[in-house]
MARRONU-682214 format. One line per field, with one value per residue (C-alpha): residue number from 1; residue in one letter; chain; x, y negated, z. Coordinates in steps of 0.2 Angstrom, whole numbers. Each point is the difference from the previous one (the first is absolute). Example, Ala and Ser with C-alpha at 12.3 -4.5 7.8 and 13.67 -1.06 7.14 Angstrom:
% residues 2
num = (1 | 2)
residuo = (a | s)
cadena = (A | A)
c1 = (62 | 6)
c2 = (22 | -17)
c3 = (39 | -3)
This chain:
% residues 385
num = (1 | 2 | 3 | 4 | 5 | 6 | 7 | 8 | 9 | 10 | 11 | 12 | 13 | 14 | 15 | 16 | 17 | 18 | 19 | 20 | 21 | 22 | 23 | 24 | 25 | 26 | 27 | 28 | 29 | 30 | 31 | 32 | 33 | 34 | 35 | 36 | 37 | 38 | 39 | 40 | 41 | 42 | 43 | 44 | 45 | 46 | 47 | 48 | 49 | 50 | 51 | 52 | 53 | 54 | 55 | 56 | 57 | 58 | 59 | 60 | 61 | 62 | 63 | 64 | 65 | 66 | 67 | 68 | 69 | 70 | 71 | 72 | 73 | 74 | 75 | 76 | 77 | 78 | 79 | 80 | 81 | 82 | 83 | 84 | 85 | 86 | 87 | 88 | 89 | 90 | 91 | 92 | 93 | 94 | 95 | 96 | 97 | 98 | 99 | 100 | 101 | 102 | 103 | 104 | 105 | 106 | 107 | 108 | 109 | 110 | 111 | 112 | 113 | 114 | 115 | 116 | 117 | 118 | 119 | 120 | 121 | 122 | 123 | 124 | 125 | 126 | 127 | 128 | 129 | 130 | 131 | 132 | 133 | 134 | 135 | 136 | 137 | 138 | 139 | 140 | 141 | 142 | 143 | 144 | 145 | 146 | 147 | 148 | 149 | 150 | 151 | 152 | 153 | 154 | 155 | 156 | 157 | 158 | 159 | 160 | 161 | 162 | 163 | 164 | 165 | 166 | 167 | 168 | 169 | 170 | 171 | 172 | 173 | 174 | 175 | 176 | 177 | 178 | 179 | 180 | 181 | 182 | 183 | 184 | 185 | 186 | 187 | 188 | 189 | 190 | 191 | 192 | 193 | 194 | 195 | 196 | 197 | 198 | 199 | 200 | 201 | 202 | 203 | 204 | 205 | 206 | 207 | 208 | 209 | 210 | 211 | 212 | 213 | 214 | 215 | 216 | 217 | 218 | 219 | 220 | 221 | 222 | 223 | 224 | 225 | 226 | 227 | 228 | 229 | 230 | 231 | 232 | 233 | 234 | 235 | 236 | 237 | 238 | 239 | 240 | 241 | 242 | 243 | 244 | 245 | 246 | 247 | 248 | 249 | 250 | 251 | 252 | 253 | 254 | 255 | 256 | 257 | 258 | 259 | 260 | 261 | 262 | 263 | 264 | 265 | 266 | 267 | 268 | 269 | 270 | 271 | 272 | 273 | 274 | 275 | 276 | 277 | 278 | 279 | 280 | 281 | 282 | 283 | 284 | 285 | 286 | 287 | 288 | 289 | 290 | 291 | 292 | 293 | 294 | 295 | 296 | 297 | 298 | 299 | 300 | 301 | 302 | 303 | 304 | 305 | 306 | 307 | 308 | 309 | 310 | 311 | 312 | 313 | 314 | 315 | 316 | 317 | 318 | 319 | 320 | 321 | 322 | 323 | 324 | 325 | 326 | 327 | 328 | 329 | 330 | 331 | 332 | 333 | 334 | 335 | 336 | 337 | 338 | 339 | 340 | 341 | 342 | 343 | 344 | 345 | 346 | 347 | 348 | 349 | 350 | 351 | 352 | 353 | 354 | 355 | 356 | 357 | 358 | 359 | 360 | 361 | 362 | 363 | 364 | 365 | 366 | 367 | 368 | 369 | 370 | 371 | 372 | 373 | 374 | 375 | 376 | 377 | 378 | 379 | 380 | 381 | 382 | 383 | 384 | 385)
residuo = (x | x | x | x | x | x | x | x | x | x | x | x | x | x | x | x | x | x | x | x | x | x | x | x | x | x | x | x | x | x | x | x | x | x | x | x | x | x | x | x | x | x | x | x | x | x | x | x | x | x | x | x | x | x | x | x | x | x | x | x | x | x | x | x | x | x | x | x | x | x | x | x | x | x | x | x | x | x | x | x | x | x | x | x | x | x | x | x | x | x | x | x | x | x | x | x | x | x | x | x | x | x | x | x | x | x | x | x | x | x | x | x | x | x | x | x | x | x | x | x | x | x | x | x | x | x | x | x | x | x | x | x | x | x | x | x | x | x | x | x | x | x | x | x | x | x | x | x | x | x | x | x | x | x | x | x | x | x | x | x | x | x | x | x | x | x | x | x | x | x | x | x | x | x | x | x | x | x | x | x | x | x | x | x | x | x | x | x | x | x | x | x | x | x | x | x | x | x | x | x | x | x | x | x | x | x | x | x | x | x | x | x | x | x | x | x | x | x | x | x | x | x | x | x | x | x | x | x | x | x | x | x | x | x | x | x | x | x | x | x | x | x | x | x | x | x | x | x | x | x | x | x | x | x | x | x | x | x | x | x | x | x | x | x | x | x | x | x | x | x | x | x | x | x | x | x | x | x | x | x | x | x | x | x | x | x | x | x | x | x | x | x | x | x | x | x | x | x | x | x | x | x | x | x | x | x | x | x | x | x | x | x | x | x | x | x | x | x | x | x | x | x | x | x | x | x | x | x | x | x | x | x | x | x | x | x | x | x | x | x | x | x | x | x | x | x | x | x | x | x | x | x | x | x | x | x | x | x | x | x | x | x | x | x | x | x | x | x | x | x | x | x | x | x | x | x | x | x | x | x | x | x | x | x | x)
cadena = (A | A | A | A | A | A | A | A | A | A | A | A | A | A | A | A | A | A | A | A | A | A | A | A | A | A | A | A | A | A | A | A | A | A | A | A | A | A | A | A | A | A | A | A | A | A | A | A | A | A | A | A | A | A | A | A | A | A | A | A | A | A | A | A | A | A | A | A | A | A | A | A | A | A | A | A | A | A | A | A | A | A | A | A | A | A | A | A | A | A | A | A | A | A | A | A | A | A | A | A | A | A | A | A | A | A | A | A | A | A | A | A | A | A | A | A | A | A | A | A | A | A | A | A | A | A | A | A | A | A | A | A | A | A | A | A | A | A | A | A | A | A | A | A | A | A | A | A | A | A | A | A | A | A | A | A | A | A | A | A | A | A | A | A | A | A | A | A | A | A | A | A | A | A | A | A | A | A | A | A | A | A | A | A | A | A | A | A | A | A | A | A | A | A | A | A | A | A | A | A | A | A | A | A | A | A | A | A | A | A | A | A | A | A | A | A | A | A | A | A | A | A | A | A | A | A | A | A | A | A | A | A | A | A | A | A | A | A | A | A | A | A | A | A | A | A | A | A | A | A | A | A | A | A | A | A | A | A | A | A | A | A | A | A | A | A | A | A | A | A | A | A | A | A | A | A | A | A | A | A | A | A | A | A | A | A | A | A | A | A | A | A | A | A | A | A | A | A | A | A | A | A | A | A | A | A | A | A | A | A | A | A | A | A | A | A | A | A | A | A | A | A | A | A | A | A | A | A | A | A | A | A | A | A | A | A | A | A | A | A | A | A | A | A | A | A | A | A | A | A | A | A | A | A | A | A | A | A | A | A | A | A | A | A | A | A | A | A | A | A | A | A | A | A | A | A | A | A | A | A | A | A | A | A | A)
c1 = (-135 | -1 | 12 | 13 | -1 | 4 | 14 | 8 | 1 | 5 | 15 | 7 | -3 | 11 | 12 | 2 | 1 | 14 | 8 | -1 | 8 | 14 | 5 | 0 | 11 | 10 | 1 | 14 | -11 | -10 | 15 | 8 | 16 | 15 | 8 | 16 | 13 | 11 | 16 | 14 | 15 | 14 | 9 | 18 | 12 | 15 | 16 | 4 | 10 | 21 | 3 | 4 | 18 | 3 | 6 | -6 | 13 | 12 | -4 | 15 | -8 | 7 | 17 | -3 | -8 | 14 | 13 | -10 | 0 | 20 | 2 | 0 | 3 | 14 | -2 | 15 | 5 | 17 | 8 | -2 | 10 | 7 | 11 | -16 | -7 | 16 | 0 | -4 | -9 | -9 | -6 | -4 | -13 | -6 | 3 | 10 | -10 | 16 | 4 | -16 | 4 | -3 | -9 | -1 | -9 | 5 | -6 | 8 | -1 | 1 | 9 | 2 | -12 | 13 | -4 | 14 | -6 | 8 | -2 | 12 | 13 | -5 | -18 | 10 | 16 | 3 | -17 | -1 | -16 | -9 | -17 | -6 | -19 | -6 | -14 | -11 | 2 | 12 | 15 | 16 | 18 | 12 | 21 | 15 | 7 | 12 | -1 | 9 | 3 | 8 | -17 | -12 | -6 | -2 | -6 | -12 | -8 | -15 | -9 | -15 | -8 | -9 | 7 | -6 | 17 | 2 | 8 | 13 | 3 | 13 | 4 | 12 | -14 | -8 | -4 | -3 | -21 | -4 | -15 | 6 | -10 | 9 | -7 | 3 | -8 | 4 | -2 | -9 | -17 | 2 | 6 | -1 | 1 | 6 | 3 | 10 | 14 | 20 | 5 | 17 | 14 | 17 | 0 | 15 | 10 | -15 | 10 | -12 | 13 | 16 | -6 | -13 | -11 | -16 | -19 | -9 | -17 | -15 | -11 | -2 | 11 | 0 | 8 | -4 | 2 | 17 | 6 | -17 | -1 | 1 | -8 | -7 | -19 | 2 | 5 | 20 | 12 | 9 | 8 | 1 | -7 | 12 | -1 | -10 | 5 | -12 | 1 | -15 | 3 | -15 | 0 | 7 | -2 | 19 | 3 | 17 | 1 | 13 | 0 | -4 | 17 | 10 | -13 | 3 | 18 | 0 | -11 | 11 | 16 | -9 | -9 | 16 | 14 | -6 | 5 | 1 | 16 | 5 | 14 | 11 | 16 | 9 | -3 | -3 | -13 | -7 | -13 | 7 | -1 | 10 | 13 | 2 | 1 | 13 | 8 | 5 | -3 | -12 | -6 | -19 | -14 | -11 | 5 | 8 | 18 | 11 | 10 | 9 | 4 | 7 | 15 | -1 | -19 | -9 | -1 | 21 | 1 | -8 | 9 | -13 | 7 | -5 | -7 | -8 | -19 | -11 | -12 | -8 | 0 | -2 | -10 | -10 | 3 | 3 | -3 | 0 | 10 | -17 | 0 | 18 | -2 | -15 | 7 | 14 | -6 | -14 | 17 | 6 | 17 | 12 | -7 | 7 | -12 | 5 | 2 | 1 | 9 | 6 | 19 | 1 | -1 | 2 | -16 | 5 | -8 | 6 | -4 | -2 | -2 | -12 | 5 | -13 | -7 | 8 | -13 | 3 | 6 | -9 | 3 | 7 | -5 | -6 | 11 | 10 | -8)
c2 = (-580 | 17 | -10 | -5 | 17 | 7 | -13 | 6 | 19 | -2 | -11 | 10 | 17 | -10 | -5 | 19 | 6 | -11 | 4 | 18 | -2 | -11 | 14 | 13 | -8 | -13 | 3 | -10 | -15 | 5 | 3 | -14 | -6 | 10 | -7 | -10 | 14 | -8 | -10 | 14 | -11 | -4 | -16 | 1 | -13 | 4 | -10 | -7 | 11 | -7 | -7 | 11 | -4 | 0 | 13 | 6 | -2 | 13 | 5 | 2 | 0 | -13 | 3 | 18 | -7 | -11 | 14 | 17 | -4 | 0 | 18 | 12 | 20 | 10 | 18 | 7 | 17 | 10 | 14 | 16 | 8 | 14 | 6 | 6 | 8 | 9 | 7 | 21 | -6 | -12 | 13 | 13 | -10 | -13 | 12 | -8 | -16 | -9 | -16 | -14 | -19 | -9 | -16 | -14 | -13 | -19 | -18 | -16 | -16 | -13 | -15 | -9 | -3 | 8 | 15 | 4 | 11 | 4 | 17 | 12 | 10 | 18 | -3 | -1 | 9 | 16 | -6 | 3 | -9 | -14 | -5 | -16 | -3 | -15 | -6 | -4 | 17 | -6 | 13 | 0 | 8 | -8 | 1 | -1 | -18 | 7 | 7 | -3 | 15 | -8 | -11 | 15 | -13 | 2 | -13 | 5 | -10 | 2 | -8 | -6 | -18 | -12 | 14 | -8 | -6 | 2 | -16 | 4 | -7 | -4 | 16 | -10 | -9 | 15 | 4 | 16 | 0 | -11 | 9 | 11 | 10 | 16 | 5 | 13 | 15 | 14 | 20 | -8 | -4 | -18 | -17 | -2 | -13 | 1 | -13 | 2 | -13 | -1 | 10 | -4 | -8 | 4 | 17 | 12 | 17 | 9 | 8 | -4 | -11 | -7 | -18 | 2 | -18 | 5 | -6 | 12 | 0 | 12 | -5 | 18 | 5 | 18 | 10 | -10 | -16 | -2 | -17 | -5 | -19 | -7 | -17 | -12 | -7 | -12 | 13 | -3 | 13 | 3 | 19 | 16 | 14 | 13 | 15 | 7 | 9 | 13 | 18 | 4 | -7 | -14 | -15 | -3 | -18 | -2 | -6 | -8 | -14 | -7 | -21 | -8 | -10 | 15 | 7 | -18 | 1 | 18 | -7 | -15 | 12 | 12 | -9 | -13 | 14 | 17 | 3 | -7 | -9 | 0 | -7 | 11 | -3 | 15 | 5 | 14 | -7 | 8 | -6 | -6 | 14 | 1 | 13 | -12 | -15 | 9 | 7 | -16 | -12 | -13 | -11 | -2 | 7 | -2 | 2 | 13 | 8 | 1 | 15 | 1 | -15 | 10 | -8 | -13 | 0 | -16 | -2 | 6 | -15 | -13 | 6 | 13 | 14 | 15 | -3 | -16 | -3 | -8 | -12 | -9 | 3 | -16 | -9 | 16 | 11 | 18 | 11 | 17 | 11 | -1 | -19 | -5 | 12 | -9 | -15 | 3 | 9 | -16 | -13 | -4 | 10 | -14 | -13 | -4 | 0 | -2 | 14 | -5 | 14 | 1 | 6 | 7 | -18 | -8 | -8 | -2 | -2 | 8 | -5 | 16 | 3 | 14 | 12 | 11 | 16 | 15 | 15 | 16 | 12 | 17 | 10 | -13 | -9 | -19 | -11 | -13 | -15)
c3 = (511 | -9 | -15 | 12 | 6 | -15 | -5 | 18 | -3 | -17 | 3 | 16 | -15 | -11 | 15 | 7 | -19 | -3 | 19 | -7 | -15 | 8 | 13 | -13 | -13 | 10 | 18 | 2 | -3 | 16 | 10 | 12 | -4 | 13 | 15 | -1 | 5 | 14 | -3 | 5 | -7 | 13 | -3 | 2 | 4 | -13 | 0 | -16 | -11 | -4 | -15 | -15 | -1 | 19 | 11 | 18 | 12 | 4 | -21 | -10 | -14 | -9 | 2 | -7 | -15 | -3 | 1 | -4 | -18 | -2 | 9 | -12 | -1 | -7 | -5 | -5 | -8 | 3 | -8 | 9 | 13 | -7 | 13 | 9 | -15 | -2 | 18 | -2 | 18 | -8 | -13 | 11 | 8 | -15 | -16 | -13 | -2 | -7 | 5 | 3 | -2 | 13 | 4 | 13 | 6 | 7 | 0 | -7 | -1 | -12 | 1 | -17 | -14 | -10 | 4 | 15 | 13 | 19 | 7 | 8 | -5 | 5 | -9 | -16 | 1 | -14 | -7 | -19 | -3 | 11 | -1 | 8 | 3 | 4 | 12 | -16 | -6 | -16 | 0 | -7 | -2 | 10 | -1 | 12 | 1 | 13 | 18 | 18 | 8 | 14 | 5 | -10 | -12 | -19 | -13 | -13 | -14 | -11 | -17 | 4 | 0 | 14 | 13 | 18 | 10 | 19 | 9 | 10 | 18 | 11 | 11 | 10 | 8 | 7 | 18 | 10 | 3 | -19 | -8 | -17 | -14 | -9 | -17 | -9 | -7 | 15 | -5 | -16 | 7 | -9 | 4 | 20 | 12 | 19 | 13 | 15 | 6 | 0 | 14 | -2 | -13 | -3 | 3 | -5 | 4 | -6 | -12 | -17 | -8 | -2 | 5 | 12 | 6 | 1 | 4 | 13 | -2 | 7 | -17 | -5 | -12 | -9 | -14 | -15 | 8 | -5 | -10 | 5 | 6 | 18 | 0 | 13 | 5 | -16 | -10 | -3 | -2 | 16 | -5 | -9 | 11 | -1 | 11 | 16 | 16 | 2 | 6 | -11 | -18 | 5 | 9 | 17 | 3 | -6 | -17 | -7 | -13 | -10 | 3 | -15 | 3 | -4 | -15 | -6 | 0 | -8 | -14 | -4 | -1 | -10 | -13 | 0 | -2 | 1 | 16 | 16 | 6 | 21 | 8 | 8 | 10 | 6 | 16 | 11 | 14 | 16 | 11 | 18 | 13 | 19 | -7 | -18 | 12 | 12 | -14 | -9 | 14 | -6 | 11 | -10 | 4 | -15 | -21 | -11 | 7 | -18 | 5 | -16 | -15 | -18 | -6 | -13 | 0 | 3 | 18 | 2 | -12 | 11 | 15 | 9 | 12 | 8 | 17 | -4 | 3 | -14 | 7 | -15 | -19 | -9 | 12 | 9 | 12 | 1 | 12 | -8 | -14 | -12 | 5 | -6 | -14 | -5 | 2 | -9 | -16 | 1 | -6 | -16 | -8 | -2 | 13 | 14 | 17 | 18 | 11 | 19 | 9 | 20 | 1 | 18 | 7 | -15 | -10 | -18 | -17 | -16 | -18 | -8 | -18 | -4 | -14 | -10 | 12 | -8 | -4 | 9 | -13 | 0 | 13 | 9 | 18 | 4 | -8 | 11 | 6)
């Protein structure tokens, strides 16, 4: 008995030593292992993300990556206005700083892996240099191919290879309310992209240009935005913006483009000739009012009164008179001065078109043979159409 005894006390002085030893060197060992923490993970029920290349609706990302990369920017320089430096006002209030170039800023577009480029007139007008940079940052030095002061557009061209090329769409097929993008570089910031819709087609009398048939659109256009590109949800060119009515400098919500129909017809003449070649006929035209009606008694209510026809020109020749009302030109009608012009300068010198006229009770149609539209001499007014 007194040796189990002594076995017991020994083996529970060897157990506590080594529970001692344990809680002093690793007390982790005699710890119990820590609580589960609770599950605070939600579970969400996520819709499945669009495929990379798709777009969400209502994006109009995929025509603007089609046509963003053809938009370019020009920076032009021009000499310096020296009559403001030579004025002793001038001086009083600036010193004698001497005369400072000046610099200007506009968009473009190209149209042709050749290198040709669309933009307006007044973006390029008296420039001495112009620098065109493009969308992938590549730059280069850009010349005048020729310029149309009657529609305010200019062709450019530049050296460079694998340039991106817009795709020009049919303008004619346009509708008041079809979604369009503007891009252009406004006030510098950068290439930009604006929605809005057409507002409205064929406007004119605003007094911008000589031939006026222009795209109304609310996109946001501002300064810098000129000769940029106009295009349609896929991406097409539909116009050349132009100019902006605003009473601030920015964007109104009304913004002018030039159809890519007309831009089209201006780069053929130019990079064909040189210059651009209208039809022109020889005539004085008015647009119908009570007093014009009274005064020459026609009996139409709509189309262009021609109160005066010059001698020998193309429309005497086929047999046109004062007092007769033109109706259609080649197959379209006209209803304004801006309209027949348009229609007019649109036919070719030296082919004859039809022109159905209304001689007080009289409907007739003429053949007229077009000559070349006559540029107004300095100093000079309109020329006849």
């Amino acid at each position: 008995m007194r040796r189990i005894w002594l076995l017991f006390s020994q083996a529970v002085t060897v157990a506590l030593a080594a529970y001692f030893v344990v809680l002093t060197l690793k007390p982790a060992w005699l710890q119990a292992p820590p609580a589960a923490a609770p599950d605070t993970r939600v579970t969400l029920s996520e819709a499945p993300g669009p495929a990379p290349a798709a777009a969400p609706p209502g994006s109009f990302r995929v025509a603007a990556r089609k046509a963003a990369p053809a938009v370019v920017s020009i920076n032009t320089s021009k000499p310096a206005d020296r009559s403001a430096a030579s004025d002793p006002w001038y001086r009083f209030f600036f010193g004698d700083q001497g005369a400072q170039p000046q610099s200007g800023l506009g968009s473009g577009v190209i149209i042709s892996p050749d290198g040709y480029i669309l933009t307006n007139n007044h973006v390029v007008e008296g420039a001495t240099e112009i620098d065109v940079v493009l969308d992938d940052s590549r730059r280069a030095r850009a010349r005048v191919i020729g310029t149309d002061p009657d529609t305010d557009l200019a062709v450019l061209k530049i050296n460079l290879d694998r340039l991106p090329v817009i795709t020009l769409g049919n303008s004619d097929a346009l509708q008041v309310g079809d979604q369009v993008l503007a891009i252009g570089n406004p006030f510098g910031v950068g290439q930009t992209v604006t929605s809005g819709i057409v507002s409205a087609l064929g406007r004119n009398q605003l007094g911008i240009n000589t031939f006026e048939n222009f795209i109304q659109t609310d996109a946001a256009i501002n300064p810098g935005n000129s000769g940029g590109a106009l295009v349609d949800v896929n991406g097409n060119l539909m116009g050349i913006n132009t100019a902006i009515y605003s009473r601030s400098g920015g964007s109104m919500g009304i913004g002018f483009a030039i159809p890519v129909s007309t831009a089209k017809m201006v780069l053929e003449g130019i990079v064909k000739d040189g210059v651009v070649t209208r039809g022109w006929i020889g005539v004085e035209p008015a647009d119908l009012s009570p007093e014009l009606i009274e005064t020459f008694g026609v009996k139409a209510s709509k189309g262009v009164l021609i109160t005066g026809v010059l001698q020998n020109g193309p429309a005497a020749q086929a047999g046109m008179r004062p007092g007769d009302v033109v109706l259609q030109v080649a197959g379209k009608e006209v209803g304004s001065v801006s309209e027949l012009l348009t229609s007019v300068a649109s036919l070719k010198p030296g082919v004859a078109a039809p022109f159905r006229l209304q001689r007080r009770d009289q409907d007739l149609e003429l053949m007229v043979t077009p000559g070349k539209r006559p540029r107004p001499r300095p100093g000079e007014g309109t020329p006849q159409r």
